[in-house]
C-alpha positions in Angstrom: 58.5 -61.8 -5.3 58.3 -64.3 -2.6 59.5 -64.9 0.7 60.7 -68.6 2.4 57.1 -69.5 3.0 55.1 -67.3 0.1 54.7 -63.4 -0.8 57.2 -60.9 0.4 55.9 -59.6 3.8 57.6 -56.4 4.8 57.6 -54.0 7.6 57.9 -50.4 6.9 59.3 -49.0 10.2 58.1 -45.5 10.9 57.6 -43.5 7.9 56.2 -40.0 8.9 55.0 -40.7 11.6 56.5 -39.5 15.4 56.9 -40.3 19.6 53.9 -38.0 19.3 51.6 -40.4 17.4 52.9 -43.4 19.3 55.7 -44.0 21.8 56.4 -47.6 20.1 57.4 -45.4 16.4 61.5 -45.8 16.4 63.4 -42.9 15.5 67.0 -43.3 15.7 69.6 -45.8 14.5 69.3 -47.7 17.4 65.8 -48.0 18.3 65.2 -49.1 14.2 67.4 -51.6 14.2 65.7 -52.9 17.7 62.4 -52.6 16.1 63.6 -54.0 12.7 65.4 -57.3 14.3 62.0 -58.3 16.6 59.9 -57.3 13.2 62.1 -60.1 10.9 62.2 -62.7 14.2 58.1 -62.0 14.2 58.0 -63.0 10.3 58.9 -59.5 8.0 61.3 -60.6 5.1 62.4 -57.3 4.6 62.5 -53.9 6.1 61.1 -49.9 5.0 62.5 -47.0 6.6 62.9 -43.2 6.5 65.9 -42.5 7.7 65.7 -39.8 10.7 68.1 -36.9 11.6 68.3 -36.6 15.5 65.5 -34.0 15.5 63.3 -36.4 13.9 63.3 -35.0 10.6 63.2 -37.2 7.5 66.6 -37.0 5.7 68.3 -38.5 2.6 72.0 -37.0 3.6 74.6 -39.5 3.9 75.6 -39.2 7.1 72.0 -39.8 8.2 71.5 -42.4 5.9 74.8 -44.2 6.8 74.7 -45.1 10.1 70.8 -46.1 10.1 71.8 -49.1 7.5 74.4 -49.5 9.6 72.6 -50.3 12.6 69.8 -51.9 10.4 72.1 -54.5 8.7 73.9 -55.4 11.8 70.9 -56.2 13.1 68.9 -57.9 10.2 71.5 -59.6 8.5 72.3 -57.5 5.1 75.2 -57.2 3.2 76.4 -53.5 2.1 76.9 -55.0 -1.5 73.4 -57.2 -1.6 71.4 -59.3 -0.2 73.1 -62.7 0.8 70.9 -66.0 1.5 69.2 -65.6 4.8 69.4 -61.4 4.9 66.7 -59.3 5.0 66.9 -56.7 2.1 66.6 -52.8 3.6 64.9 -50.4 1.9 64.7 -46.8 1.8 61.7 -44.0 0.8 62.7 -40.9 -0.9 59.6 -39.4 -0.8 59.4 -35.4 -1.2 59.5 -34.7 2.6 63.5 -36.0 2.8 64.5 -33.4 0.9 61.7 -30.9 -0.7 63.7 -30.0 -3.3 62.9 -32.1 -6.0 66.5 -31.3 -8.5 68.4 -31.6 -5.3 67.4 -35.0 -4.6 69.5 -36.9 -7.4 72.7 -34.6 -6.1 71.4 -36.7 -2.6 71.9 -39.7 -4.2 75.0 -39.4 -5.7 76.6 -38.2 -2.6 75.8 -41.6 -1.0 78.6 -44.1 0.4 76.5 -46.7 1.8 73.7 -47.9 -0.8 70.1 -49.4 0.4 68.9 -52.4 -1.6 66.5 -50.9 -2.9 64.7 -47.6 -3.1 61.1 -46.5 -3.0 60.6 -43.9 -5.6 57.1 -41.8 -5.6 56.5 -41.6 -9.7 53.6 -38.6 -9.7 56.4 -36.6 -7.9 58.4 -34.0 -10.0 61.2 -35.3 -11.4 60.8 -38.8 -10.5 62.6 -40.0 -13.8 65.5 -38.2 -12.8 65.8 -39.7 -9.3 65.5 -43.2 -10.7 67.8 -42.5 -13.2 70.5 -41.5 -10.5 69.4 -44.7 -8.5 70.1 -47.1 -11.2 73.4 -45.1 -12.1 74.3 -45.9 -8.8 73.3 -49.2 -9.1 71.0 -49.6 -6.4 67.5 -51.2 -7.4 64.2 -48.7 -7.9 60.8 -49.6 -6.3 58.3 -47.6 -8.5 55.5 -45.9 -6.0 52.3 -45.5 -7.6 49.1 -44.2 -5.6 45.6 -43.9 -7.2 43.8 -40.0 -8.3 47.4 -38.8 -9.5 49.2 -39.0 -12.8 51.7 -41.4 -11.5 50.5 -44.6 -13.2 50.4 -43.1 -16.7 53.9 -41.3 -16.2 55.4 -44.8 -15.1 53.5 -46.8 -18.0 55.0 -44.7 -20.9 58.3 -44.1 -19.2 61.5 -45.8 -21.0 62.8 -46.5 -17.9 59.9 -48.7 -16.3 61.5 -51.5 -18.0 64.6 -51.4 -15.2 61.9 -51.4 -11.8 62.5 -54.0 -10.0 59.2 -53.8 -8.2 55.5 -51.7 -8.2 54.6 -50.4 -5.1 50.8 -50.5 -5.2 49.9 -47.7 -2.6 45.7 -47.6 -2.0 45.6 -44.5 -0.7 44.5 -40.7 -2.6 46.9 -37.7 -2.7 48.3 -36.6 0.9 45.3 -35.0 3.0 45.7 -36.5 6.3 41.9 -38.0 5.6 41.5 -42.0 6.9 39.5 -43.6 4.3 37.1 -46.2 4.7 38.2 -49.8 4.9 35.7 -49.6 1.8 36.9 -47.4 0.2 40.1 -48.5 0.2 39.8 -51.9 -1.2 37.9 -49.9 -3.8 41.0 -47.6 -4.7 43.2 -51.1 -4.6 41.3 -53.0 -6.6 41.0 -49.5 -9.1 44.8 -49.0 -9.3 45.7 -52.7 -10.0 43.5 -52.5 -12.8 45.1 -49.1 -13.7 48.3 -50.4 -13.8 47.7 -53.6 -15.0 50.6 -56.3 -15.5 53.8 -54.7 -14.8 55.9 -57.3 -15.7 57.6 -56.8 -12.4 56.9 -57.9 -9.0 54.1 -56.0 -7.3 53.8 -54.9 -3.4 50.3 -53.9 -2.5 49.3 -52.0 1.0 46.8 -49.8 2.1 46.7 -47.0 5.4 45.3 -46.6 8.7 41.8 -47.9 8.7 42.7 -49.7 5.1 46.0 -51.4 6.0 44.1 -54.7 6.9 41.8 -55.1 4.5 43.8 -54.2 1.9 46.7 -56.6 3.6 44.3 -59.3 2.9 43.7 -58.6 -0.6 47.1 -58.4 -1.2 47.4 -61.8 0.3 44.8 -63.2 -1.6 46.0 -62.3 -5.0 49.1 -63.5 -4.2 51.0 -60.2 -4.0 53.8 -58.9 -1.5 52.2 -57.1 1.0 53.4 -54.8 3.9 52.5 -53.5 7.5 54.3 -51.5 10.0 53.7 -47.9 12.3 54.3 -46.2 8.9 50.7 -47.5 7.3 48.8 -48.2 10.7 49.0 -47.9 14.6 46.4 -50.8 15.2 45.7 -54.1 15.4 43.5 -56.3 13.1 40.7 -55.6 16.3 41.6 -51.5 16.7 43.7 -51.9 19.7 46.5 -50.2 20.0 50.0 -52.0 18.6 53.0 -52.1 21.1 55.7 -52.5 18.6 56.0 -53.2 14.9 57.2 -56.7 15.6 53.9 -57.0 16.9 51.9 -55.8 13.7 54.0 -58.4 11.7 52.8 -61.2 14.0 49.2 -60.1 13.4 50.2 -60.1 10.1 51.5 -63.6 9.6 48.1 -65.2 11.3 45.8 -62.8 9.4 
């Protein structure tokens, strides 16, 4: 998966984190389609976001979900039905702490009027067959997570439906403990869980976190992979200061 000038860069928004970790993290509809349109001017190709309630809680209810890719594709240039030449494809996360109830989330999904272009689908969590089942159903496109120490990698390679993934999501970081790993360390777990999962036959998106974002951004690069970067996977700069915006963590990006 490329971009105009090489590997799919994209900017993932905010994720978990909050105003508390950093004022520049956007939370609403407003401020993440601000955030999202100086990201793509900087260089992002596409856009990651968790869609926020108004009391900052990550949601996968429609009427959270709608207006946010509202606002986003006014302001980056996607069509509801697909991407169009010159858009910038949104995508969503469904990760377990939208909606903690794992059998819920399909009924989430179904309930949907306005579709992302593709969501972000954590396999080593329960029922993660079922949600893409209800993605594709839906007909919106399935990004398969997978992240090193968990069973995620084996579930996905035996899985009928790993055929229909349009993309592996590469994630170099261990099960949630709110540890920061080594820059080392996390190269390590890349370079690990690429050879776990091996060729996917689909395009593949590598990244790492916090202290590994960059150097794992950079490996990514140098194989020739997508890669992304944002306030969801670090709150610094290539030289540990502080980043102002996520437009300016895609600049860094580009020249890296």
């Amino acid at each position: 998966m490329t971009g105009p000038c090489g590997p799919v860069l994209q900017v993932c928004l905010n994720g978990l984190r909050s105003p508390g970790d950093s004022s520049a993290v956007p939370m609403s509809p407003e401020s993440l389609a601000a955030s999202a349109a100086s990201a793509v001017a900087a260089g992002a190709h596409e856009v990651r976001v968790h869609p926020r309630t108004p009391c900052g809680r990550t949601s996968l209810s429609p009427r959270v979900l709608g207006p946010v890719l509202t606002s986003l594709r006014a302001a980056v240039g996607a069509a509801d039905t697909g991407t169009t030449a010159g858009s910038r494809p949104v995508r969503v996360a469904t990760a377990m702490s939208a909606e903690p109830d794992a059998e819920r989330r399909p009924e989430r999904i179904r309930s949907w009027v306005s579709l992302p272009d593709l969501v972000s689908v954590d396999w080593h969590e329960p029922h993660a067959e079922h949600l893409t089942a209800a993605l594709l159903s839906r007909g919106v496109a399935v990004e398969a997570a997978l992240w090193p120490g968990t069973d995620g990698p084996a579930r996905f390679a035996r899985s009928p439906l790993a055929p229909r993934v349009a993309r592996v999501l590469a994630s170099a970081q261990g099960p949630a403990t709110g540890s920061d790993p080594a820059a080392a360390r996390s190269v390590a777990l890349a370079v690990g869980l690429l050879a776990e999962i091996g060729r996917p036959g689909v395009p593949l998106l590598l990244h790492g976190v916090e202290s590994g974002a960059w150097p794992v951004l950079r490996l990514a690069r140098r194989l020739g992979l997508a890669a992304r970067i944002g306030l969801e996977d670090t709150l610094r700069l290539p030289d540990g200061t502080w980043a102002r915006s996520n437009a300016e963590l895609v600049a860094a990006a580009v020249a890296y």
